[in-house]
N, C-alpha and C positions, 0 to 999 in steps of 0.2 A: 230834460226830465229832472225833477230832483226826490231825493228819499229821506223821509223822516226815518229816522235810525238812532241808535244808542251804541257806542264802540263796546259797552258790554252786553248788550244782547245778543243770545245765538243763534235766534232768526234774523237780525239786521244781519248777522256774520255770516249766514249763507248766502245773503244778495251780493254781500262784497267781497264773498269769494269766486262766487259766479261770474260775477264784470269783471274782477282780473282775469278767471282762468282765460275769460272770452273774450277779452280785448274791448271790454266796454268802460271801463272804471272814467275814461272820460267824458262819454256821452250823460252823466249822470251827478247832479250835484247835492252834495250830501250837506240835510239838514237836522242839527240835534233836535229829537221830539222825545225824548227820555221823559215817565213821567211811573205813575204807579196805580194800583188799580182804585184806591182811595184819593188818588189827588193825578187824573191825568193832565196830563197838558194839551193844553188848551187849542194849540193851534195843530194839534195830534188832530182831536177830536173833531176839527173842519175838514181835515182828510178822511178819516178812518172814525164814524163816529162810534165804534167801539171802543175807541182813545187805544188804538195798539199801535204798535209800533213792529213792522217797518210797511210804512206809507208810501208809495210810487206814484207821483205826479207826474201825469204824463200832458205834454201840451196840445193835443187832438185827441185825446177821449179821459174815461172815469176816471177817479185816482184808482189805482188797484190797493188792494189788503190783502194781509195774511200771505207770509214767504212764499209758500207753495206757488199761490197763484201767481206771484211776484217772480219768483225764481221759471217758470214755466213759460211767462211772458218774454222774460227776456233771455231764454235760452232761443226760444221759436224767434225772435229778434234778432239773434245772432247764428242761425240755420241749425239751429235745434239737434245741436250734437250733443249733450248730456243727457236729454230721456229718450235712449235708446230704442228704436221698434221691435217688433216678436217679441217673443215671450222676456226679454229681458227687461222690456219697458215697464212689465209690471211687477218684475221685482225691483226695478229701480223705483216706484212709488211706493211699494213696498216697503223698502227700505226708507225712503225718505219718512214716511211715517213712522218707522219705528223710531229715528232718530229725533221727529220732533216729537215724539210722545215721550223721553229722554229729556230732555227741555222743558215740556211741559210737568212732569214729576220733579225736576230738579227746580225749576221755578217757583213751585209751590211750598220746596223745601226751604226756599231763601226766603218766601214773603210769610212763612209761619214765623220766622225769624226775628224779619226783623220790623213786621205789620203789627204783627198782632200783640198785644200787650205780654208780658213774659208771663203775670199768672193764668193766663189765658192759653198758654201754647200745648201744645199734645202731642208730646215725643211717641206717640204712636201712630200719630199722624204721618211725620216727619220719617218714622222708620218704616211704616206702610210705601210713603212715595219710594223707598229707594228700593225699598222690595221692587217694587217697578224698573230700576234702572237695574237692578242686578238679573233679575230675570231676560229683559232685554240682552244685557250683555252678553248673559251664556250661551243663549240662540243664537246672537251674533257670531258666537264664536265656535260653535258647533255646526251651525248651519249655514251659514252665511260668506264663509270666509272665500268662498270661490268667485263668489262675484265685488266682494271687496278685492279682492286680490287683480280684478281684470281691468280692463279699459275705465277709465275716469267717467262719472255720472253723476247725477244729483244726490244719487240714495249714499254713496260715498261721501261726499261732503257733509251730509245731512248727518251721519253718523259722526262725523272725525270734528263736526262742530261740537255737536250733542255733547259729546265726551270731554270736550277741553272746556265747555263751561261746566259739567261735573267735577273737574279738576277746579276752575276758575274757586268756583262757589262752595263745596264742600269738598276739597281737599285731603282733609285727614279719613273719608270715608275710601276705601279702598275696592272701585270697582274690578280693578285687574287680577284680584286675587282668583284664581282659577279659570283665567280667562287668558294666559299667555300668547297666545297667537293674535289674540285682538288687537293685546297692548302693544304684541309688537308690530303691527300693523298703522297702530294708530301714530305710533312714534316715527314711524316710517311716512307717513302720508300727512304728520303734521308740519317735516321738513319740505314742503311745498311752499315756492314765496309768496302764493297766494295765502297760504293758512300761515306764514310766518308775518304778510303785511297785516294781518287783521286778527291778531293776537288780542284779546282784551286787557285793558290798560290794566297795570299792577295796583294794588291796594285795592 
């Protein structure tokens, strides 16, 4: 199989933390498809003609797209121990959404950045999406911390990626503020060497 991916996207970073936790990382070889929404790449778009990235080439069926479906594939590949049954399995999609709608707000915050022309940009735009992520957070951290806290799942990773490219990419925005037990969560479960091999590259 191989995967179009980007070391700094935090959907490519939940497939490759998934194929470590699971013992896949070598059945799978990884191909730079990095590109952007005004100029994707090219050989993205023969996989995935949405031009996104992360792309799963498989050599007996579709390409897959879009993490979710990607990360679901090859958990059920590997006897389908992170999307847990009973009622946990759909807080575990649950949660996986929340964490990519996190991604997706914090993504948007990065291509107002650095896409759109600078007379062009709308710091209300920009402070709307993180409304998004602060919101997300608090729930996270009022409601949620019982099942981050339990056995390893998707909606777990999904979160503790979310969060480190919120750090990655806007940095000086400070979602931990009144969210203590997240943060200390998140710093606890970033010390995994799955989440320490697939750290997004510095600069």
């Amino acid at each position: 199989m191989k995967l179009a991916y980007s070391p700094a996207s935090p959907y490519a970073r939940k497939v490759l933390v998934l194929l470590h936790e699971t013992g896949q990382l070598e059945d799978v070889e990884l191909i730079g498809g990095s590109g952007t929404p005004l100029a994707p790449n090219p050989e993205t778009v023969q996989k995935n003609p949405l031009g996104k990235i992360p792309a799963l080439e498989r050599p007996d069926g579709a390409t897959l797209y879009d993490s979710r479906v990607i990360c679901a594939f090859l958990d059920a590949r590997a006897g389908g121990k992170l999307y847990p049954s009973g009622n946990r399995h759909w807080e575990t999609l649950t949660l996986e959404a929340t964490g990519d709608g996190i991604m997706d707000a914090a993504l948007l915050m990065t291509y107002e950045g650095r896409l759109r022309p600078e007379a062009l940009r709308m710091e209300e735009f920009v402070d709307a999406q993180f409304g998004k992520i602060t919101s997300a957070c608090a729930a996270l951290n009022t409601r949620w911390m019982s099942h981050l806290a339990g056995p390893l799942d998707m909606g777990q990773i999904a979160v503790a990626c979310a969060l480190g490219y919120v750090d990655f990419r806007h940095g000086h925005r400070d979602w931990r503020k009144g969210n203590d037990t997240l943060a200390t969560w998140h710093a606890n479960f970033s010390e995994r060497s799955a989440m320490q091999a697939t750290r997004p590259p510095e600069g």
